[in-house]
Structures are given as C-alpha cells and as structure tokens.
TIZAKOL-443380 format. One record per atom (N, C-alpha, C): residue in one letter; x, y, z; atom name. Coordinates in steps of 0.2 Angstrom, whole numbers, plus 2048, in hexadecimal, padded with zeros to 3 digits. Each point is the difference from the previous one (the first is absolute). Example, Ala and Ser with C-alpha at 12.3 -4.5 7.8 and 13.67 -1.06 7.14 Angstrom:
2
<"a"; <842; 7E4; 827>; "N">
<"a"; <7FC; 806; 800>; "CA">
<"a"; <804; 806; 800>; "C">
<"s"; <7FE; 805; 7FC>; "N">
<"s"; <804; 806; 801>; "CA">
<"s"; <7FC; 805; 803>; "C">
This chain:
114
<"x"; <804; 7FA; 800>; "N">
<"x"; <7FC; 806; 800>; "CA">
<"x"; <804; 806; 800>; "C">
<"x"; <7FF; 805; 7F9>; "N">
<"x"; <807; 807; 801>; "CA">
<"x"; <7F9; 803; 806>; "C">
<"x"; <806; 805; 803>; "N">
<"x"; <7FF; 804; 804>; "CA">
<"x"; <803; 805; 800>; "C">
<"x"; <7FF; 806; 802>; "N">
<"x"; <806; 804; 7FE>; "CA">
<"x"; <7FD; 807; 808>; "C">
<"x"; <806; 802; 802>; "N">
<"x"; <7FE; 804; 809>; "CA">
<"x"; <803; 806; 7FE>; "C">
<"x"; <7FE; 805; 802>; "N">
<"x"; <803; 807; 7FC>; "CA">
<"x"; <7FF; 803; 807>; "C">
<"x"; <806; 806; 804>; "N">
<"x"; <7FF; 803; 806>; "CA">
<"x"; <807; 806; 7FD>; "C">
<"x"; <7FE; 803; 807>; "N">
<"x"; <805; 807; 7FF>; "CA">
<"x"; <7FD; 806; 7FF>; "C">
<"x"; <7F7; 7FE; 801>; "N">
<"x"; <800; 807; 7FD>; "CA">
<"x"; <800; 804; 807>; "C">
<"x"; <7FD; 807; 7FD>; "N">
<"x"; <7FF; 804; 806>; "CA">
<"x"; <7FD; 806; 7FE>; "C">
<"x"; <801; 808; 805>; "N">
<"x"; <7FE; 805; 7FF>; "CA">
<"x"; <806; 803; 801>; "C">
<"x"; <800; 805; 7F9>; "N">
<"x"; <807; 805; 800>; "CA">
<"x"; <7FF; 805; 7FE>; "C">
<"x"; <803; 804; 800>; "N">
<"x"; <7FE; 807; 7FC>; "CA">
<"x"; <801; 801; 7FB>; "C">
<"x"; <801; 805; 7FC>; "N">
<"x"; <802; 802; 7F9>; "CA">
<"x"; <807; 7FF; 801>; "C">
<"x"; <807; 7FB; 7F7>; "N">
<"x"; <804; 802; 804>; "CA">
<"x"; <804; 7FA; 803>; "C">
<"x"; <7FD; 7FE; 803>; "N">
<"x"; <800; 7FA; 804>; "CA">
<"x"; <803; 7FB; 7FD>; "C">
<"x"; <800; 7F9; 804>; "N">
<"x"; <802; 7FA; 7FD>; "CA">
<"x"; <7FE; 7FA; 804>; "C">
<"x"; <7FF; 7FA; 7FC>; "N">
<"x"; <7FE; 7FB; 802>; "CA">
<"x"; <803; 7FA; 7FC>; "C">
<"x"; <800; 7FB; 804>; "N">
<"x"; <802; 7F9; 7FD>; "CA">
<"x"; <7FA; 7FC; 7FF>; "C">
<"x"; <7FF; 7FF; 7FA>; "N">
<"x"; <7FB; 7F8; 801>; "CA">
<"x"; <804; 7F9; 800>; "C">
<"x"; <7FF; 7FB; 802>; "N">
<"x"; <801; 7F9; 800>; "CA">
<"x"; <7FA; 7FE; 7FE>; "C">
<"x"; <802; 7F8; 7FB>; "N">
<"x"; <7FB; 7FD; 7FE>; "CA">
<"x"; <801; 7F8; 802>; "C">
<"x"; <7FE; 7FB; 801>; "N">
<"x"; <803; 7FA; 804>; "CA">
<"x"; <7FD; 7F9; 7FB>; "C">
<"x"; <801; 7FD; 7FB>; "N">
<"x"; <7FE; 7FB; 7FE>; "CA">
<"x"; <801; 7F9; 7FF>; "C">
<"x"; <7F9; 7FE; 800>; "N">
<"x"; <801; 7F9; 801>; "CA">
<"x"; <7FA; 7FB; 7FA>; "C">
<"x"; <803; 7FC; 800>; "N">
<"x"; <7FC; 7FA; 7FA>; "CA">
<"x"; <800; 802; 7F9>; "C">
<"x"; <807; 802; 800>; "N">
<"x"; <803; 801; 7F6>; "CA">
<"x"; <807; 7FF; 802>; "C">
<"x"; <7FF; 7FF; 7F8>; "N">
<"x"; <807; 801; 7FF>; "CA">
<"x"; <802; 807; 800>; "C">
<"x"; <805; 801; 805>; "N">
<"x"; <800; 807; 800>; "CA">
<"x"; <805; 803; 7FC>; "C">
<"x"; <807; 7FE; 800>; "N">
<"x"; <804; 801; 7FB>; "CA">
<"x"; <7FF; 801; 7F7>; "C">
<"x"; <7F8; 7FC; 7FE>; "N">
<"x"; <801; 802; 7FA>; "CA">
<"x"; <7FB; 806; 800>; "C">
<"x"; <7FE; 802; 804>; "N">
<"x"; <7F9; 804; 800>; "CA">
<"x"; <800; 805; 800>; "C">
<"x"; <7FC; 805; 7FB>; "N">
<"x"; <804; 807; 7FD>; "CA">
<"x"; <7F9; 802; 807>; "C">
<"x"; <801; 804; 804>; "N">
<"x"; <7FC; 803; 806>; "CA">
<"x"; <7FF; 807; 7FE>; "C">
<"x"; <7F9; 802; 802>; "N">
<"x"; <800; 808; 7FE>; "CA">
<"x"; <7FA; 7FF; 80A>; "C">
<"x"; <800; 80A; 7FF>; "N">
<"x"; <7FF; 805; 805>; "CA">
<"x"; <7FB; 803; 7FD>; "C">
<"x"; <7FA; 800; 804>; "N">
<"x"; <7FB; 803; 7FC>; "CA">
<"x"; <7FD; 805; 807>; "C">
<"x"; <7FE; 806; 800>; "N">
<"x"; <7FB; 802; 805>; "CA">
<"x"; <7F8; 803; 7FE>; "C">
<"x"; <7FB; 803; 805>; "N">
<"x"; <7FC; 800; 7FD>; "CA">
<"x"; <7FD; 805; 807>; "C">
<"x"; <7FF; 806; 7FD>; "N">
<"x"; <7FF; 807; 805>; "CA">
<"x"; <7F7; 7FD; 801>; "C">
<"x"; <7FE; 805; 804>; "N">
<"x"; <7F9; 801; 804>; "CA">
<"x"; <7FC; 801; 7F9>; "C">
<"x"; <7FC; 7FE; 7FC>; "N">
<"x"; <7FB; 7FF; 7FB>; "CA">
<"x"; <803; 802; 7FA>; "C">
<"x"; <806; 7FB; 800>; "N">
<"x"; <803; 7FF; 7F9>; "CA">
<"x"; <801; 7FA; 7FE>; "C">
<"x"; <800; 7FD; 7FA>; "N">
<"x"; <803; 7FC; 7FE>; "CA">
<"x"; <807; 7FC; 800>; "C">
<"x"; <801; 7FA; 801>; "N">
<"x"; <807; 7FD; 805>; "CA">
<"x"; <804; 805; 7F7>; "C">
<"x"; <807; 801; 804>; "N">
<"x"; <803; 801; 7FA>; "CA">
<"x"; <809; 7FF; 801>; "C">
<"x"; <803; 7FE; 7F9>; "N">
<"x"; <806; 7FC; 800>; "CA">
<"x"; <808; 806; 805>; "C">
<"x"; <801; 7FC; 801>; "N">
<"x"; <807; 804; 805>; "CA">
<"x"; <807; 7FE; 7FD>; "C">
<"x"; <803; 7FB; 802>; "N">
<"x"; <803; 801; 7FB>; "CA">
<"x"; <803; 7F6; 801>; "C">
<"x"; <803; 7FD; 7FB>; "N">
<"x"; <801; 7F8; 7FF>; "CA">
<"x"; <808; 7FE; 800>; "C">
<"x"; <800; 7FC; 804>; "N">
<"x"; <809; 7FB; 7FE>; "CA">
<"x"; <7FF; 7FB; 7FE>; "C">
<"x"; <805; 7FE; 7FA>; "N">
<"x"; <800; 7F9; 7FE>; "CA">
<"x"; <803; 7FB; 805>; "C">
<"x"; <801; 7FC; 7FE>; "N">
<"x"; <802; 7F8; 803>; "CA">
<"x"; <808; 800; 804>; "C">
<"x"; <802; 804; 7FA>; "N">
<"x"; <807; 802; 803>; "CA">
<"x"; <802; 805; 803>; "C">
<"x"; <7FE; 805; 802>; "N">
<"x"; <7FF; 805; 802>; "CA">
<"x"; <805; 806; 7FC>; "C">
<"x"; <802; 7FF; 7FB>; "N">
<"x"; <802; 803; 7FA>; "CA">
<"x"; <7FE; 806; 7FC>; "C">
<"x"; <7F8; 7FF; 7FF>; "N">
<"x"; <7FB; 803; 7FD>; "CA">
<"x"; <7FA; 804; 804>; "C">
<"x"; <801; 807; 800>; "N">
<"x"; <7FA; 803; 805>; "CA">
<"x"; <7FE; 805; 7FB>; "C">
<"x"; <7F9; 800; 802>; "N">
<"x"; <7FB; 805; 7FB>; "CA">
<"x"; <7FD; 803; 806>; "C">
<"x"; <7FD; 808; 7FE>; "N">
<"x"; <7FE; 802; 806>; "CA">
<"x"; <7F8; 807; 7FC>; "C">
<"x"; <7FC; 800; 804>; "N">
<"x"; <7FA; 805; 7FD>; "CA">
<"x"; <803; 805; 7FF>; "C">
<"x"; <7FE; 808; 7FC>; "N">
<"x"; <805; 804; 7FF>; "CA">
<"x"; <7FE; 805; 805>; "C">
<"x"; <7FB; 7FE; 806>; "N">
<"x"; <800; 806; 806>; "CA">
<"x"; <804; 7FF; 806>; "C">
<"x"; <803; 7FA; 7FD>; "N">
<"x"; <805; 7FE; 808>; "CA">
<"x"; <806; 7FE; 7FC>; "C">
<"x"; <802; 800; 7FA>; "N">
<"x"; <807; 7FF; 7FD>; "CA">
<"x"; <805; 806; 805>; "C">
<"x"; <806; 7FE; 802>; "N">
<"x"; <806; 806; 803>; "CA">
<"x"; <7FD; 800; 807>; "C">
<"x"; <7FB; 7FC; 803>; "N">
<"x"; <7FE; 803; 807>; "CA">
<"x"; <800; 7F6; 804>; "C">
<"x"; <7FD; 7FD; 7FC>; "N">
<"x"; <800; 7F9; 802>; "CA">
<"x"; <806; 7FB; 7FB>; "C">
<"x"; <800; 7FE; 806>; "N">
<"x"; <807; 7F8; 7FC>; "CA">
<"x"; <7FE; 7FA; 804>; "C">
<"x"; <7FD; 7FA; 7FB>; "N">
<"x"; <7FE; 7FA; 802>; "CA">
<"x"; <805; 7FA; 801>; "C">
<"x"; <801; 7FC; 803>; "N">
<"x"; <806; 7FC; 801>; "CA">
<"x"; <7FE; 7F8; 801>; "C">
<"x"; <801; 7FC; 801>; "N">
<"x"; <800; 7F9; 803>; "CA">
<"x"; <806; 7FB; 801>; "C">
<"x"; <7FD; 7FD; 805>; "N">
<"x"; <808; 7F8; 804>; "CA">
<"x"; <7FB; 7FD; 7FF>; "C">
<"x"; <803; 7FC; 7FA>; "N">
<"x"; <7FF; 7F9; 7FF>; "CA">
<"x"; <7FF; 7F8; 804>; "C">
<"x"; <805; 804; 804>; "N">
<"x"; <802; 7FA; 804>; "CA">
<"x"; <7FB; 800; 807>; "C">
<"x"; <7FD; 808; 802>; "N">
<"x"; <7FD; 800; 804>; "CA">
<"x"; <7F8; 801; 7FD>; "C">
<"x"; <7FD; 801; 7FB>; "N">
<"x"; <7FA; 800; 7FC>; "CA">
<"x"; <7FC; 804; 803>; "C">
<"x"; <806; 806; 800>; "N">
<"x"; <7FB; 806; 801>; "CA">
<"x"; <801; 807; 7FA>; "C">
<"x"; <800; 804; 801>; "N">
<"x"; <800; 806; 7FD>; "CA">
<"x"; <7FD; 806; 803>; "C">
<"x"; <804; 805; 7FE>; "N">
<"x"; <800; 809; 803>; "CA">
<"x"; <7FE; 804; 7FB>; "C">
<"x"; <7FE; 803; 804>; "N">
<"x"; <7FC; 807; 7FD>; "CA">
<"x"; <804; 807; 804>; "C">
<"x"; <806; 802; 7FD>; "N">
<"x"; <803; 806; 802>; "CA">
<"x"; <7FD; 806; 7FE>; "C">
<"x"; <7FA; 805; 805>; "N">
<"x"; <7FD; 804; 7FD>; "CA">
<"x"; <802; 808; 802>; "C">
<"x"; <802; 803; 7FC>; "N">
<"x"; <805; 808; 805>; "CA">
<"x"; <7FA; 806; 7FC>; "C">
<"x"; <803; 804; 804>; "N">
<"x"; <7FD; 808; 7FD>; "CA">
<"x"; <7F8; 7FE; 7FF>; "C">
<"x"; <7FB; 7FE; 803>; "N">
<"x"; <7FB; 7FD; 801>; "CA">
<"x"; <7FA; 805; 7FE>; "C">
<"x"; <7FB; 800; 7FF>; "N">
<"x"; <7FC; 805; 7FC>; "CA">
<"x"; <7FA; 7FE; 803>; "C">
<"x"; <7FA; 804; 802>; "N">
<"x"; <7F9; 7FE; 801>; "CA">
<"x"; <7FE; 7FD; 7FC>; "C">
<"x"; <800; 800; 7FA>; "N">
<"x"; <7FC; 7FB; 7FA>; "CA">
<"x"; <802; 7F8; 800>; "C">
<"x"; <807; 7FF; 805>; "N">
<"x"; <800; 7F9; 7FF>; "CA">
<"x"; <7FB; 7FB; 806>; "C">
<"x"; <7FE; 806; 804>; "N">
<"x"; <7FC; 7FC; 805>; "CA">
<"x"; <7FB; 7FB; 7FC>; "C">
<"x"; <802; 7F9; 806>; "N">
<"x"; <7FB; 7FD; 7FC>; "CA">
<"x"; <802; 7F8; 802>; "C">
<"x"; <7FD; 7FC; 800>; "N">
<"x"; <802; 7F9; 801>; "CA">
<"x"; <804; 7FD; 7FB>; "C">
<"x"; <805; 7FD; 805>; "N">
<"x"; <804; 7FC; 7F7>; "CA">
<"x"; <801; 7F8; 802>; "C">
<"x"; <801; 7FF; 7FA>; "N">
<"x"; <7FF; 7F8; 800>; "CA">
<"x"; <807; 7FD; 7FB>; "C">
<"x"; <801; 7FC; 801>; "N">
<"x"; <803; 7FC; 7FA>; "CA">
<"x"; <7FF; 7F9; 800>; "C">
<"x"; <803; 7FF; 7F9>; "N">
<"x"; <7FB; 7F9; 7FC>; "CA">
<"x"; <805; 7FF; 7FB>; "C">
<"x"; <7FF; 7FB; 800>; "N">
<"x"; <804; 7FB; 7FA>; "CA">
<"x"; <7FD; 7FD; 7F9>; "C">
<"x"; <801; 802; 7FD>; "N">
<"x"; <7FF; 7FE; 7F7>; "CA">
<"x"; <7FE; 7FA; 801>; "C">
<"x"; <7FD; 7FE; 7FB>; "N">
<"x"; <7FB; 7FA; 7FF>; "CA">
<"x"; <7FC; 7FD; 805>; "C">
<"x"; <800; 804; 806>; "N">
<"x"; <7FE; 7FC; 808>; "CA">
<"x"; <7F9; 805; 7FF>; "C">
<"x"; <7FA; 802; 803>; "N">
<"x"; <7FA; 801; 804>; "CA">
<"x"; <802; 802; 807>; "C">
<"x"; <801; 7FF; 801>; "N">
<"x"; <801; 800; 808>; "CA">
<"x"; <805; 807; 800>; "C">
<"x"; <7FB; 803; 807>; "N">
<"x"; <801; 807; 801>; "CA">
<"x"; <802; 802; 808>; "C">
<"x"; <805; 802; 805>; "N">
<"x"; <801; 7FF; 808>; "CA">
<"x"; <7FC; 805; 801>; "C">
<"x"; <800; 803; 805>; "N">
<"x"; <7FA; 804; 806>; "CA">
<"x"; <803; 805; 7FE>; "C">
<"x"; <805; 803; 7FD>; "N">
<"x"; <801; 805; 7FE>; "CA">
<"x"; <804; 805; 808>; "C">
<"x"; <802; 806; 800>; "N">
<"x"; <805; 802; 805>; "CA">
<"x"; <7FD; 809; 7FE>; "C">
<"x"; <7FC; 804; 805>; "N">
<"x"; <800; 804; 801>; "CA">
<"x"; <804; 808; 7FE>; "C">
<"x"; <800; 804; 7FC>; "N">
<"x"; <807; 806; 7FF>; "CA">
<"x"; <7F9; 807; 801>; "C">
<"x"; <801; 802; 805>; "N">
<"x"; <7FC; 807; 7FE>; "CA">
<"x"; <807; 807; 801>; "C">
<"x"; <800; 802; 7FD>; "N">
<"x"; <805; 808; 7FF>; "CA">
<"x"; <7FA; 807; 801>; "C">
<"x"; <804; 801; 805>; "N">
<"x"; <7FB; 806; 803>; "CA">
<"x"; <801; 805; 805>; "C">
<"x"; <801; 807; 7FF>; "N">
<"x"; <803; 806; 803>; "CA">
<"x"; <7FB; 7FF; 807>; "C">
C-alpha cells in the first residue's frame, strides 16, 4: 500500500522559510519521478514543483522557481521542500505524490501571514 506523510509546515511571515519533508512507503522509490503540489483555501490543488528518480532532474511552477529547491535520500525515502523568501499566496496545503500512483498523504499545513 503507497503511502506518502508530508510535515513541516507551519506559520511564517512574509519572507520567511520553511522546510517540508515527505516520507514514503510502498514503491519503488528510487525510480519514482515525485512531484509537490499545493492547494490554497477555494482553489484548485496546483503543481509545485517534481524530482526524478535520480534526483538529477528538478522542474519547478514559475511562481516559486529562485525561491524553492526540491531534494530527496533515496536511501531514506524521503524528500524536502526548501521553501525561502515565502509570500502569502503560497499559503496553502501541500502534498506530494508519486507518478503513476493515486494515492495522496494528509497533506502538511503552510500559512504565510504578517
């Protein structure tokens, strides 16, 4: 059964910074291109940004390129969400999810606010 557990978030101000971790289980984790999605108060969920398999390859939305760096340890089958210079519009719940999988974690809280 994939699973995937997302924590880290919190309340920061404008500006600010936050780390997300993502923790998974039941894949193959190593070949698994993982992407980071969030999904603000009566919007639609929307993509953040994706690593491949080998952590090699990062793509990222173009309102958080320069501001966020996504990372992962294979060995420990997690992944980071380095988020700096923070902005109110990213508040929002974030998730991550794995290519070809459904399955979606509880997601981890970010509100940015003066």
């Amino acid at each position: 059964q994939v699973q995937f557990v997302e924590s880290g978030g919190g309340s920061v101000e404008p500006g600010g910074s936050l780390r997300l971790s993502c923790t998974a289980s039941g894949l193959d984790f190593r070949i698994s291109t993982i992407k980071w999605y969030r999904q603000a108060p009566g919007k639609e969920r929307e993509f953040v940004a994706r690593i491949d398999g080998t952590g090699r390859r990062r793509d990222y939305a173009d309102p958080v390129k320069g501001r966020f760096t996504m990372s992962r340890d294979n060995a420990k089958k997690t992944l980071s969400l380095q988020m700096n210079n923070l902005k109110p519009e990213d508040t929002g719940v974030y998730y991550c999810k794995a290519d070809g999988y459904a399955t979606w974690g509880q997601g981890t809280q970010v509100t940015v606010d003066s």
